[in-house]
TIGU-108512 format. One record per residue (C-alpha): residue number from 1; residue in three letters; z, y, x. Coordinates in Angstrom, 1 decimal, padded with zeros to 4 digits. Each point is the difference from the previous one (the first is absolute). Example, Ala and Ser with C-alpha at 12.3 -4.5 7.8 and 13.67 -1.06 7.14 Angstrom:
# TIGU-108512
> resi;resn;pz;py;px
> 1;ALA;007.8;-004.5;012.3
> 2;SER;-000.7;003.4;001.4
This chain:
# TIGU-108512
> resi;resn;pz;py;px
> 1;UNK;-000.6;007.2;004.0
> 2;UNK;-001.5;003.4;-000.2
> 3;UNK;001.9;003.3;000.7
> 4;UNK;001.4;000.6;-003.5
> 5;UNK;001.4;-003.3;-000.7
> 6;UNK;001.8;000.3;003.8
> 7;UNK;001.8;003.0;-001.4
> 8;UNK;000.9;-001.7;-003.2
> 9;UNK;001.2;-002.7;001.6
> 10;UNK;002.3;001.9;002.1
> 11;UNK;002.2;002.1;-003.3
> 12;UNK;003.5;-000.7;000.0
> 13;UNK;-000.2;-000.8;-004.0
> 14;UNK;-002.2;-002.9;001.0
> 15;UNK;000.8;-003.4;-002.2
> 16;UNK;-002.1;-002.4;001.2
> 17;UNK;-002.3;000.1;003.0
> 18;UNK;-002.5;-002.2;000.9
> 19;UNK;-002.2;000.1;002.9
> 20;UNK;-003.1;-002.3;001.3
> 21;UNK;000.6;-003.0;-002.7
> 22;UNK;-002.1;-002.7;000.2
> 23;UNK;-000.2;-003.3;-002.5
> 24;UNK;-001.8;-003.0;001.0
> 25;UNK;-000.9;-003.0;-003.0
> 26;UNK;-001.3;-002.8;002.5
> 27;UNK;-003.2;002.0;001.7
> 28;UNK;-000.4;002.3;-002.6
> 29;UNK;002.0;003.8;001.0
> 30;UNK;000.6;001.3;-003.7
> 31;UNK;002.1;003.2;001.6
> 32;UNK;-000.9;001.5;003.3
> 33;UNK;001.9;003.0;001.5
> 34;UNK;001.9;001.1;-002.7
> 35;UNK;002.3;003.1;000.5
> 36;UNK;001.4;001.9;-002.7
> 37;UNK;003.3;001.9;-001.1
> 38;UNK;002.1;001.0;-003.0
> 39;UNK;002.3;001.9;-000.6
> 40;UNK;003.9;000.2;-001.4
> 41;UNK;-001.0;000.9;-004.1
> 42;UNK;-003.6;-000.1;000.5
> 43;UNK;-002.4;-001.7;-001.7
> 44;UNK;-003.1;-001.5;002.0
> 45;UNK;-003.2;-001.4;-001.4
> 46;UNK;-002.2;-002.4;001.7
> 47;UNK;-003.9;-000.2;-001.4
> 48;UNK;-002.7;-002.4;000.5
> 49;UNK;-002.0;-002.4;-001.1
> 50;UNK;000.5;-004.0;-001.1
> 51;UNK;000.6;-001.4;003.5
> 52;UNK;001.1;002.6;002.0
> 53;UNK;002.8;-001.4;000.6
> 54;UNK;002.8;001.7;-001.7
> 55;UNK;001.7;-002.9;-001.2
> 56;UNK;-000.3;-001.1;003.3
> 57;UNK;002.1;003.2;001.4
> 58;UNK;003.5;-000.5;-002.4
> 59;UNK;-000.1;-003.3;000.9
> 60;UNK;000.4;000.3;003.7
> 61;UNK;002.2;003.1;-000.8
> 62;UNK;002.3;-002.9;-002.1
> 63;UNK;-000.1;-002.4;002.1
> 64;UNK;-002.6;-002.2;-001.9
> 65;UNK;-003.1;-000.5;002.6
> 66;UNK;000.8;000.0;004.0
> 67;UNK;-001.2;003.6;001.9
> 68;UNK;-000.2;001.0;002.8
> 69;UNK;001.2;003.5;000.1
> 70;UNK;000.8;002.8;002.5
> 71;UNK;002.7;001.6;-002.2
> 72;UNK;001.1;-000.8;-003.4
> 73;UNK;003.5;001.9;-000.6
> 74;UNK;001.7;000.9;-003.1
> 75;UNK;002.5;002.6;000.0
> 76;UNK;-000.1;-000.1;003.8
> 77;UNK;000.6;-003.7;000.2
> 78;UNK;-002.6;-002.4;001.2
> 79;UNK;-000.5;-002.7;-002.6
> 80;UNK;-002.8;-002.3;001.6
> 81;UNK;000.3;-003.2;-000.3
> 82;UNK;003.6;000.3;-002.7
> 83;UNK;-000.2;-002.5;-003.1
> 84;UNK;-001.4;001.4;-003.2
> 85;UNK;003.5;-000.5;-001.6
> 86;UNK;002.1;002.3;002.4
> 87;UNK;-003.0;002.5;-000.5
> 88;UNK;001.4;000.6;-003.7
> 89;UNK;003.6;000.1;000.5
> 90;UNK;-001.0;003.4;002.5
> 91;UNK;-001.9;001.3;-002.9
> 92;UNK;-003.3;-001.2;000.2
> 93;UNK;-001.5;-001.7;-003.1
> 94;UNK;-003.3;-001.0;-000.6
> 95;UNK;-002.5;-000.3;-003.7
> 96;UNK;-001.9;-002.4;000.6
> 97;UNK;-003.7;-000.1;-001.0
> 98;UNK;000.7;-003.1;-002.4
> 99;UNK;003.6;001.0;-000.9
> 100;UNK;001.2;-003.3;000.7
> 101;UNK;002.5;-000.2;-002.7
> 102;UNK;002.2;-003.0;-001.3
> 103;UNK;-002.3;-000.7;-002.6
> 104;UNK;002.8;-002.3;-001.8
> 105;UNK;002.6;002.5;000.0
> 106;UNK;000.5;003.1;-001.9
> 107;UNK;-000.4;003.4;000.4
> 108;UNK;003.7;000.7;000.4
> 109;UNK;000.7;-003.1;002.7
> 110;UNK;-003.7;001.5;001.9
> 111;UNK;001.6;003.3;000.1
> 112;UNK;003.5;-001.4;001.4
> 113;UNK;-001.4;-001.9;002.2
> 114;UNK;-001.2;003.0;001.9
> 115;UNK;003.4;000.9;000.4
> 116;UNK;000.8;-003.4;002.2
> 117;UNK;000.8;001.3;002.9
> 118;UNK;002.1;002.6;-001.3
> 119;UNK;002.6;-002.6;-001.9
> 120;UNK;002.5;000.1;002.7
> 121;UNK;000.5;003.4;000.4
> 122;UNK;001.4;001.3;-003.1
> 123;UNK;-002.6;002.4;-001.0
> 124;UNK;-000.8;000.3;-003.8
> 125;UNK;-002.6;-001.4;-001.1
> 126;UNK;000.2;-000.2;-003.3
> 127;UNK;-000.2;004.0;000.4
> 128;UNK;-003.4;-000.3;001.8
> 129;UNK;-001.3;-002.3;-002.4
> 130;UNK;000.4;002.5;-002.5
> 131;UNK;-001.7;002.2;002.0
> 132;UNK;-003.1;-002.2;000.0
> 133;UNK;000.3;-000.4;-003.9
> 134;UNK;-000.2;003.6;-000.2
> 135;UNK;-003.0;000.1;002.6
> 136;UNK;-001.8;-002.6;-001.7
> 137;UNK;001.7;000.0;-004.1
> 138;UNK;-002.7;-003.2;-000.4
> 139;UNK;001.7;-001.9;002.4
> 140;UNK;003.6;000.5;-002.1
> 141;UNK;-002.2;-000.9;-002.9
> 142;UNK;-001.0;-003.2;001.3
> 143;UNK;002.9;-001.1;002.5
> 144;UNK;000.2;-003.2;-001.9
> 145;UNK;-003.1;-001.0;-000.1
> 146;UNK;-001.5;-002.5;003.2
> 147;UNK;-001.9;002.3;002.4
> 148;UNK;-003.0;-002.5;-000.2
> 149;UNK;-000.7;001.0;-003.7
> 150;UNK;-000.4;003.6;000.9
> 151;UNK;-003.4;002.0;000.2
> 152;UNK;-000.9;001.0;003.2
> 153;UNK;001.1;003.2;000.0
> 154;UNK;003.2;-000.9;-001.0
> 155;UNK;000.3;-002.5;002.9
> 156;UNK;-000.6;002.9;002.2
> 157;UNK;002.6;002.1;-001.5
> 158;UNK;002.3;-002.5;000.5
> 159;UNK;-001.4;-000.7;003.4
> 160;UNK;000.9;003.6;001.1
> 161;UNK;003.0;-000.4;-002.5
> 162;UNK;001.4;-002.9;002.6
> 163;UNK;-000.5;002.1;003.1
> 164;UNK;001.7;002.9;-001.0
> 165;UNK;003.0;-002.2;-000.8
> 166;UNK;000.0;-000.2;003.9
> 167;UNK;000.8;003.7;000.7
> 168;UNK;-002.9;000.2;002.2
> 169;UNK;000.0;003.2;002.1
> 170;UNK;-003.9;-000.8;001.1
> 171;UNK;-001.7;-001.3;-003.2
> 172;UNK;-003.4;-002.3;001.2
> 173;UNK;-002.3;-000.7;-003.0
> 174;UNK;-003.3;-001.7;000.1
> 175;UNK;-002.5;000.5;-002.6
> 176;UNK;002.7;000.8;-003.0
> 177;UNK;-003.4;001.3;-002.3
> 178;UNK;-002.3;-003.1;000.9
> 179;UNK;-001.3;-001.3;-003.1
> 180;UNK;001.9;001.6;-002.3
> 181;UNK;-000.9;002.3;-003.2
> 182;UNK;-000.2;003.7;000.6
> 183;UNK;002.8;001.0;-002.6
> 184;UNK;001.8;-002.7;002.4
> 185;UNK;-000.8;001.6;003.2
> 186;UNK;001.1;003.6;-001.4
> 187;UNK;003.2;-001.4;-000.5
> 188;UNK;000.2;-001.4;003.6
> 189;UNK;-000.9;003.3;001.3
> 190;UNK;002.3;001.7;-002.1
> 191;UNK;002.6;-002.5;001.7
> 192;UNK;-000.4;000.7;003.7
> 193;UNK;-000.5;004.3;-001.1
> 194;UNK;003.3;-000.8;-001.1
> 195;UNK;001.4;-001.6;002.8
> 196;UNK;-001.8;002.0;002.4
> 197;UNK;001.8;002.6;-001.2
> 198;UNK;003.3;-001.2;-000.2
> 199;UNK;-000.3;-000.6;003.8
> 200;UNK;-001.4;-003.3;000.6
> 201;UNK;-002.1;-001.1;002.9
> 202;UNK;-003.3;-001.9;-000.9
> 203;UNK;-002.8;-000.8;001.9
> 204;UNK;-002.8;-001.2;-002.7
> 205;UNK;-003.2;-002.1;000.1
> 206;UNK;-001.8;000.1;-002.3
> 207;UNK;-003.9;000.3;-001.4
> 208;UNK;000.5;002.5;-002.7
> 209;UNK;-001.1;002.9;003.3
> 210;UNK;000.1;002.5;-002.6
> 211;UNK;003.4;-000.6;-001.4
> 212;UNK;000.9;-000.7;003.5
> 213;UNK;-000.3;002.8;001.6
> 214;UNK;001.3;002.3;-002.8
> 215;UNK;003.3;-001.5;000.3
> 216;UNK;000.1;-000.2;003.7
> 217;UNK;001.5;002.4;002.7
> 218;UNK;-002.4;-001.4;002.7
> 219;UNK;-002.6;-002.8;-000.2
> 220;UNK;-002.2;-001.9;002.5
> 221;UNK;-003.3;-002.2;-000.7
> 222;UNK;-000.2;-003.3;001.3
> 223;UNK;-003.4;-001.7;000.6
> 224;UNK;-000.8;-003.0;001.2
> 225;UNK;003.5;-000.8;001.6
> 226;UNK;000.2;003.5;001.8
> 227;UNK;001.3;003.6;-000.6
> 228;UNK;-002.9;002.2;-000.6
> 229;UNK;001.6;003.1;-001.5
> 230;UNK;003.8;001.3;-000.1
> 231;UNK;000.8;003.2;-001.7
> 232;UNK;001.9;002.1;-002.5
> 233;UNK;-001.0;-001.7;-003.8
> 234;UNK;-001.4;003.3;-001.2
> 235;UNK;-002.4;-000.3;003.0
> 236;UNK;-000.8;-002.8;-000.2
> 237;UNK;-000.9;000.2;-004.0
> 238;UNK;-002.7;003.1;001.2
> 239;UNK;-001.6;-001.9;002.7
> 240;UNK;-003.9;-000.9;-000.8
> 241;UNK;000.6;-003.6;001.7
> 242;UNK;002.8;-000.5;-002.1
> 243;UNK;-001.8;001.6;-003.1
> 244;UNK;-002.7;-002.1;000.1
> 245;UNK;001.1;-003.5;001.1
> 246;UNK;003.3;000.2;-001.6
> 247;UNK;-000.1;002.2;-002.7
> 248;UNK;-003.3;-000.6;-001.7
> 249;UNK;-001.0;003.2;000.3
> 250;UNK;-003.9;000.4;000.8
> 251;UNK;-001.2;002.3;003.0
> 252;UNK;-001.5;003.3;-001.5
């Protein structure tokens, strides 16, 4: 962890924390080292390239894939090792790459569903729901229809639709543009500016650099299972290295 990161790491408004995470899959180390931070209302990008290992890195964070791990605390609270589920009802919810939806069930029982956790404690839902509808008006257009008959980048509105139903105070989402049309991805983007700034803490993966790190707060580059670069979006967008492996933009 380099000198700048150690400071980071040590702000009060700190989130999450992570330090020295490592994921093993049999022999092969897909994440080695990892530390990063972000903070309360921030939004953080991470960059790199198709096996870097950044699906690798919400997954340990969730629970998904054993770590090992010197430090992994949310809101001060060490959360190694706790089940995926308990993760959510303290405000973590996770976008999955491939959405995993309930293919068979409509957009409206998706969206309540991401509420689950929340049934017992009186809080209203069908306001939030509304909320989502207003987020997403497509979604309230189709919340009959099965989620399987969707395009693609409907499924991924209604993928992010589903976690906000969670009240998630750190929002993880992995990949939300992958594949999708660029009218599509404008519309996600447009999203998480929204919800950025309303308040809401996200910590992005995603391929799209450029879009990436226009939205972000603070961004870091993972290559090859390891941290290579950690720094404020806006530097990291006028770095040459980034330019030019990340960015498509040639050397002069």
């Amino acid at each position: 962890m380099n000198e700048v990161e150690a400071t980071r790491q040590q702000q009060a408004d700190i989130l999450l924390r992570i330090e020295d995470l490592d994921v093993l899959y049999g022999g092969v180390q897909a994440l080695h080292g990892v530390s990063l931070s972000v903070r309360e209302g921030e939004v953080v990008s991470v960059i790199g390239a198709n096996g870097a290992g950044k699906t690798s890195l919400l997954s340990a964070i969730v629970g998904v894939v054993p770590a090992q791990v010197s430090v992994l605390n949310y809101a001060g609270r060490n959360i190694a090792g706790r089940a995926p589920e308990s993760l959510v009802r303290d405000g973590i919810t996770l976008v999955p790459e491939h959405r995993e939806l309930f293919s068979d069930l409509t957009v409206q029982d998706n969206l309540r569903l991401g509420a689950f956790h929340r049934r017992r404690k009186g809080d209203r839902v069908e306001d939030d729901l509304a909320q989502v509808y207003s987020i997403f008006p497509r979604l309230a257009e189709r919340k009959r229809q099965r989620a399987g008959t969707m395009s693609g980048g409907e499924q991924q509105m209604l993928a992010m639709g589903r976690a906000l139903m969670a009240k998630p105070r750190l929002l993880l989402l992995d990949e939300p543009s992958l594949g999708l049309a660029p009218l599509i991805v404008q519309e996600i983007f447009r999203v998480l500016e929204q919800l950025r700034a309303e308040g809401t803490t996200v910590l992005l993966i995603e391929q799209n650099a450029r879009a990436a790190l226009k939205l972000a707060d603070y961004g870091y580059v993972l290559e090859t299972g390891e941290v290579i670069l950690g720094a404020p979006a806006a530097e990291l967008a006028d770095d040459e290295r980034i330019q030019q492996a990340y960015l498509g933009m040639a050397k002069a």
